[in-house]
N, C-alpha and C positions, 0 to 999 in steps of 0.2 A: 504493500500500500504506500501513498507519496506523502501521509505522516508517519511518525512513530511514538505509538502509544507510551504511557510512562508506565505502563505495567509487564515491560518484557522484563523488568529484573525485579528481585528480590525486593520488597520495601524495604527502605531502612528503619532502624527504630531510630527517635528519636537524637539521644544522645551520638546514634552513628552521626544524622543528619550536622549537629553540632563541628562535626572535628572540619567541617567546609566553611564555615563561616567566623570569622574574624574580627576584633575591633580596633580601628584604624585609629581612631581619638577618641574624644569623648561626645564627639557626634555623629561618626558613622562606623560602619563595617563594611567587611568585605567581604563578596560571594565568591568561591575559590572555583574558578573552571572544571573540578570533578561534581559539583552539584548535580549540574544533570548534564547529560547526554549531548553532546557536540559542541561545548560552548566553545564562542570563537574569541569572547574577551568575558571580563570578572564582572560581576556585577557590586552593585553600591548600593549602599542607604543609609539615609538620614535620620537618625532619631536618639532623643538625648533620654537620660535614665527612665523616663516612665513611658517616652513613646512604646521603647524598646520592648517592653510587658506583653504587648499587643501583638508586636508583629512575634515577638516567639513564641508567644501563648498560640496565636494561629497556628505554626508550625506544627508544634506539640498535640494538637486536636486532630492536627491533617494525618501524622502518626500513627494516630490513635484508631483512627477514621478512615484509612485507606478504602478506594472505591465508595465512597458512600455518596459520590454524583456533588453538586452545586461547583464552585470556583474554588480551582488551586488556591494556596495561601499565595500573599504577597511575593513572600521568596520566590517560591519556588516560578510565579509569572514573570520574574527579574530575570532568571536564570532562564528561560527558557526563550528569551528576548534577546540574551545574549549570545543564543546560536542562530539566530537567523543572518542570512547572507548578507556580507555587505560592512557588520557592522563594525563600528571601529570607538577606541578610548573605551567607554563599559556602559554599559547597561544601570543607568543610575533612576534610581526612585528618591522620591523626596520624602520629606518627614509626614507628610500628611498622606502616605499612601496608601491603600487599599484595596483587595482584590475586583478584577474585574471581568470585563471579557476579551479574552485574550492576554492586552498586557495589562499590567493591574492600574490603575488611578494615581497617577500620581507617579508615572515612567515618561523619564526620558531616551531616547535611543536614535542614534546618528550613526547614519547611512552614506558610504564616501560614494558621491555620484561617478567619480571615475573607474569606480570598479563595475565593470557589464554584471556582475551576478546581484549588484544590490538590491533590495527592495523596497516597497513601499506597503504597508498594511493598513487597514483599515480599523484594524484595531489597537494602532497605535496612535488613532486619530479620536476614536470612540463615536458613538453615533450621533451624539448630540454637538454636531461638528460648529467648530467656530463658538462657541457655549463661553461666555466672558463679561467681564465685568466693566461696566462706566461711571465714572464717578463729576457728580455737577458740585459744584462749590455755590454757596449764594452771601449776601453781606448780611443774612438776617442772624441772632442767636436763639437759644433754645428762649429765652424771656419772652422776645417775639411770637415765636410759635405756641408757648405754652396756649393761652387763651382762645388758641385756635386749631388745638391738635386733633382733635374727632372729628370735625368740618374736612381740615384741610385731608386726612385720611379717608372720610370718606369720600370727597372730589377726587384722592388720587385713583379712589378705587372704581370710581363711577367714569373716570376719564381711560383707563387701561384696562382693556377685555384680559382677563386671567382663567384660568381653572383647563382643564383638561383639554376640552373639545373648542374652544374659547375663540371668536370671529375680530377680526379686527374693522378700529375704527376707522380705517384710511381706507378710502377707496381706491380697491385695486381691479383692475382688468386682467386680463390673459397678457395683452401686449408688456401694460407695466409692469409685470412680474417679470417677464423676458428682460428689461430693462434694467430692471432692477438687480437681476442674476447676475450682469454681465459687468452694470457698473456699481454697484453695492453702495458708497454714501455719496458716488457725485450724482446715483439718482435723487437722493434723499435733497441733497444741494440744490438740484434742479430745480425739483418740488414747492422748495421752499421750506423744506420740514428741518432742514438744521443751520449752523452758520457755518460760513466759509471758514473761521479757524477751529470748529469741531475738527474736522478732517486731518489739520495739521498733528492734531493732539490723540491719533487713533493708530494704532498699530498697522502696517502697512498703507498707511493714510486712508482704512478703512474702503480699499478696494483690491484684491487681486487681479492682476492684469491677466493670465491665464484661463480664466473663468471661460468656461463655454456653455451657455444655457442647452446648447444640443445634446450635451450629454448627460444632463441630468433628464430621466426618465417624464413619460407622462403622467405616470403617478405619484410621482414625488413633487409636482407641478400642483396635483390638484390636491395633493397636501396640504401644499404651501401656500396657495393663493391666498383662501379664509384666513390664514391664519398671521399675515402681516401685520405687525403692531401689535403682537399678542405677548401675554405675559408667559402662559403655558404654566402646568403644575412642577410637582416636583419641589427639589432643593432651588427653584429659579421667584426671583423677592424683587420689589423696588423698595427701600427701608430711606425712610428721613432721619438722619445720622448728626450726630451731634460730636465736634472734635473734643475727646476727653483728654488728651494728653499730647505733646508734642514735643519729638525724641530729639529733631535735628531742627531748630529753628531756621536756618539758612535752605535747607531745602523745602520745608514749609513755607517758607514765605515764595520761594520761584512759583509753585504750587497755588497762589493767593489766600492760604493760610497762613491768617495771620494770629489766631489769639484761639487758648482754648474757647465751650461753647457756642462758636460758628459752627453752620446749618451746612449739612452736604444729603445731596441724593445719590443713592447708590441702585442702579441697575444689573442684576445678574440679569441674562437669558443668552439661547443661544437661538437654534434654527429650526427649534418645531419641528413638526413634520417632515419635513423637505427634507433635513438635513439625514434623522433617521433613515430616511427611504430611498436617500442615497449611500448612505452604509452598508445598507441591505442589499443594494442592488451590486455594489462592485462586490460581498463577498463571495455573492453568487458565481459572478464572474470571474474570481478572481480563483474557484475552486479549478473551475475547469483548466486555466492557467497555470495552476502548478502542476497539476495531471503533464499536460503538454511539456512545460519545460524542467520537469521534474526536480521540483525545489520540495527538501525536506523538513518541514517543523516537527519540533515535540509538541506541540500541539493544536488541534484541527481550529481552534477560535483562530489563530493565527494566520490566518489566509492571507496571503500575499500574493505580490508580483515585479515582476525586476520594475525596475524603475522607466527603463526604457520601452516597455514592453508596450503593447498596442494596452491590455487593461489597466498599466498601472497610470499610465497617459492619460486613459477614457478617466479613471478616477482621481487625478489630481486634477484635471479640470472640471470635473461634477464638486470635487470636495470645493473648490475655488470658488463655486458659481454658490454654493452652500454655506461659507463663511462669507460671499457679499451678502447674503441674503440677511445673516445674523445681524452682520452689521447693519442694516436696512432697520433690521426689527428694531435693535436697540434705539438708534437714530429717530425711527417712528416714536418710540416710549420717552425719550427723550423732550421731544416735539412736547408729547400729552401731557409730560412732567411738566417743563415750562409752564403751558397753558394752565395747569390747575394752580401752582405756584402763583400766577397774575391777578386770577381769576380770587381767589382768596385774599390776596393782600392788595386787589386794587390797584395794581401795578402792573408794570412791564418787564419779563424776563432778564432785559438788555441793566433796566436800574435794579434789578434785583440779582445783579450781575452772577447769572445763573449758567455761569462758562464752563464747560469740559474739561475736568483736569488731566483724566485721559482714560483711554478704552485699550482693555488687552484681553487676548482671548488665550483661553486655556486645553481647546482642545482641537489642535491644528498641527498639520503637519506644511513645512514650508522650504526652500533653499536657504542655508546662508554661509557665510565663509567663515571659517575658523581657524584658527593656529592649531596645531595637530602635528607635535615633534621638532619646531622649527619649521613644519612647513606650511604654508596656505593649502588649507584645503577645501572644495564644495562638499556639503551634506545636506542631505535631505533630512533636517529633526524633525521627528516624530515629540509633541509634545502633548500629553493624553494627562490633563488633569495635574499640567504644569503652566509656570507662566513663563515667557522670554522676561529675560532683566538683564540687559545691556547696562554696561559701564558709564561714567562720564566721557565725553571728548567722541564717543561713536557715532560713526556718518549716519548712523538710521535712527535716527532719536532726535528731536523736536529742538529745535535751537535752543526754548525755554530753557529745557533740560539737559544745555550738553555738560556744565558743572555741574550738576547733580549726581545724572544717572536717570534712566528712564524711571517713573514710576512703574511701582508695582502692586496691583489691587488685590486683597487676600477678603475676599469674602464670610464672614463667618458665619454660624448658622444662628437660624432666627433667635432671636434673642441674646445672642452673643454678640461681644463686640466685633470691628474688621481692621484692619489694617491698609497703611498704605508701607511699602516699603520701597529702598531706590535698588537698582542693580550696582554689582561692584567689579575689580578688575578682578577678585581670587574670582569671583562667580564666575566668570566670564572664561577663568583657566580648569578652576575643579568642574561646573558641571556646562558647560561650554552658553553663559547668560541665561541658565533657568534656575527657576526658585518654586518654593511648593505653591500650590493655589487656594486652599481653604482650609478648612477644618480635618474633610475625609470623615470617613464614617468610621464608626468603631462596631457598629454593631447593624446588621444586615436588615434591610425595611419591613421584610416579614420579623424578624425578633422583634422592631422597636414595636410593631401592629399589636405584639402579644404583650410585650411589657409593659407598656405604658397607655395610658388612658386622654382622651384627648382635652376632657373639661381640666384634668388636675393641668395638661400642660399650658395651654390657654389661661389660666389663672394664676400662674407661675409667671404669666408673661405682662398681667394685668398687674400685680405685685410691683414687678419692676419697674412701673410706669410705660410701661407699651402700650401704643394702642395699633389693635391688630383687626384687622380684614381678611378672611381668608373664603376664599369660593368652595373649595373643598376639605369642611374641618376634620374628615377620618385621615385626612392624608398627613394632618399635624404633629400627631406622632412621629410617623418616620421622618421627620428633621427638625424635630425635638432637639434641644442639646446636647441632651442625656445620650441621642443616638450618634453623637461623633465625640470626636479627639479633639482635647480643646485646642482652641484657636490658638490661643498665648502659647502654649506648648511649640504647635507647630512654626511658631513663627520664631520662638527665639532659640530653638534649632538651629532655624537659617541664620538667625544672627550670631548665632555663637560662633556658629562653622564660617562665617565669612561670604556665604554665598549670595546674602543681601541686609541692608541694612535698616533697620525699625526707622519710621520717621514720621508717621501720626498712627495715632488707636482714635479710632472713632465709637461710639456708644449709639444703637440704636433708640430712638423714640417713638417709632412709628413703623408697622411692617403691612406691605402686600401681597399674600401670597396665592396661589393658586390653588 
């Protein structure tokens, strides 16, 4: 067969599993090339004393539990990442990682495009492609809003369609949608729905040029239409954020933060429909593909295809036309934020100087060049539940921010605080400018469904001064707090190890969810 199962040998017991894995410092280890089967480089991970509990308690259970069906632990989706073709430096996950499909949440993995065997996966992209954070700054503080915080929550929530099946406010055609695929926010630009220096302040300035609407299918089309400017369920929130604390004043302030208690909006989503249904559709493709050029994983989630190949081309121009789209969406929520923001206080966006601080996506695969031995090298990263964090002085980062370092937006889960943090040069050399992207789960949606109760969470969230809107309350549970890895943990990981640097904690006041 053109995989290979992980059950031609002997399980290990645990303590075997042990003697492969290493600790590097006091925030990561090392996955040793005998792990699993064919690896072509070591793998990495990030996690300081109590991460750590999590990812080898998984292990330990996987041990225990061989064949008993759902997703590999973490490790072992690291390890199994670092033998597919192509790849080069290691196979690194970050502090917030956890198992997924294929490679686990929160893997990064780089592909040298000069080698003909490399690949591209689809599940090193994840299916909620382009799936990322935006962050609006305004001049108001929490004093302002207090008096007006269940109005203005309820405008945000009557202004942004959310929940599952959830129709957007912007009217879209068949043709706009085509438009929209191919130019991602300079349709938004066109429109009118965002300003000319959003764009400046967005991760590929919020278009890939690649993008081919032809290749994204007719069902992922009629996905997608409805659902532009949609909020969508799930771990995806618009929360009005209050700055609690402020690490690096000087890069705060490039940022237009200026003082704690200033008012920020924070946008998670990605691409709906559309973007799923083009996951689905290249892995389809991507099966028969490796039959034909007979590319070996350890395991079948991992579908790939060379990089050059007729499918892995069809899918980086569908995934392209699927990250404009994201970016469309958010730019749309954006738009609706603005408006309800005016609309409550009587004012205009522009005086309620309601500017982008910046947009990064956390689940995209893309080109870029990197240092690799003394040499320049191109790679295709694969970042799946990571975020890019460029250094200062780097040619693809926003003039704002070439002293800084790009920001970087760590979403937390409802009720938790988020982070902004900057990229740094070690990032930029240990995990080639990525950083972790959220919380990560600690415990799987069906457990939190059993665990936990959705009035006690909701009321826990009342407690803390939240106020909350959500279209589907059974789904509150699974992204409860209780069901991830805390935030603060995950984030000063990164700061410990050097991979990126703390520079605002924001406190939510207000959450939207689906």
């Amino acid at each position: 067969h053109y995989y290979i199962t992980n059950n031609l040998r002997m399980p290990r017991t645990y303590q075997e599993e042990l003697q492969f894995i290493e600790r590097i410092d006091d925030y990561s280890f090392r996955i040793k090339k005998e792990f699993q089967p064919n690896m072509l480089v070591e793998g990495e991970f990030f996690a300081n004393s109590r991460l750590q509990y999590l990812m080898f308690d998984e292990l330990k259970n996987h041990c225990r539990n061989v064949g008993q069906g759902g997703f590999l632990p973490a490790m072992k989706q690291i390890a199994n990442v670092a033998a597919l073709p192509g790849i080069v430096k290691r196979s690194i996950a970050l502090p917030d990682v956890h198992s997924g499909y294929g490679f686990a949440i929160g893997n990064m993995a780089a592909f040298d495009m000069d080698n003909p065997e490399a690949i591209v996966s689809p599940g090193g992209v994840g299916f909620d492609i382009n799936c990322g954070v935006r962050l609006l700054r305004t001049n108001l503080f929490e004093k302002d809003i207090q008096p007006v915080k269940e109005q203005l929550t309820q405008t945000l929530f009557n202004h942004i369609p959310v929940g599952v099946g959830s129709k957007g406010m912007i009217p879209m055609t068949a043709r706009d949608l085509e438009e929209a695929l191919e130019m991602g926010m300079d349709w938004s630009l066109r429109e009118g729905y965002i300003w000319a220096e959003d764009k400046e302040h967005c991760e590929e300035y919020g278009r890939m040029l690649q993008a081919d609407p032809t290749k994204v299918s007719a069902r992922a089309k009629k996905r997608g239409l409805p659902q532009l400017g949609t909020l969508g369920a799930g771990n995806h929130y618009a929360e009005i954020q209050v700055v609690e604390e402020i690490f690096n004043k000087q890069a705060a302030k490039r940022m237009g933060i200026d003082e704690e208690g200033q008012v920020c909006v924070m946008i998670h989503c990605g691409s709906r429909g559309l973007g799923h249904q083009v996951a689905t559709d290249a892995l389809t493709e991507m099966e028969r593909a490796m039959k034909r050029d007979n590319i070996v994983v350890n395991d079948r989630q991992l579908a790939c295809a060379r990089i050059n190949s007729e499918e892995g081309q069809n899918y980086l121009k569908a995934m392209a036309a699927a990250a404009n789209y994201a970016w469309v969406n958010r730019s749309s929520m954006t738009f609706l934020c603005r408006q309800a923001f005016a609309k409550i206080f009587n004012s205009t966006p522009d005086d309620l100087d309601m500017h982008m601080i910046y947009d990064v996506s956390h689940n995209i695969a893309k080109v870029e060049q990197h240092m690799l031995d003394g040499k320049l090298k191109t790679l295709m990263m694969h970042r799946k539940g990571a975020t890019r964090a460029f250094p200062p002085n780097h040619p693809l980062i926003p003039v704002d921010y070439q002293l800084t370092g790009q920001p970087v937006l760590i979403g937390g889960t409802m009720g938790t605080c988020s982070y902004v943090l900057t990229g740094t040069e070690k990032g930029m050399e240990r995990t080639l400018g990525t950083t972790c992207h959220g919380a990560g789960r600690a415990y799987s949606r069906a457990k939190s469904r059993r665990n936990l109760d959705y009035m006690t969470v909701l009321e826990n969230l009342k407690e803390k001064g939240i106020s909350i809107r959500v279209a589907s309350p059974k789904l509150v549970m699974e992204e409860a707090p209780e069901s991830y890895k805390n935030v603060t943990d995950v984030v000063d990981t990164c700061h410990g190890a050097g991979i990126s640097d703390k520079c605002i904690k924001l406190r939510p006041i207000a959450v939207i969810k689906g």
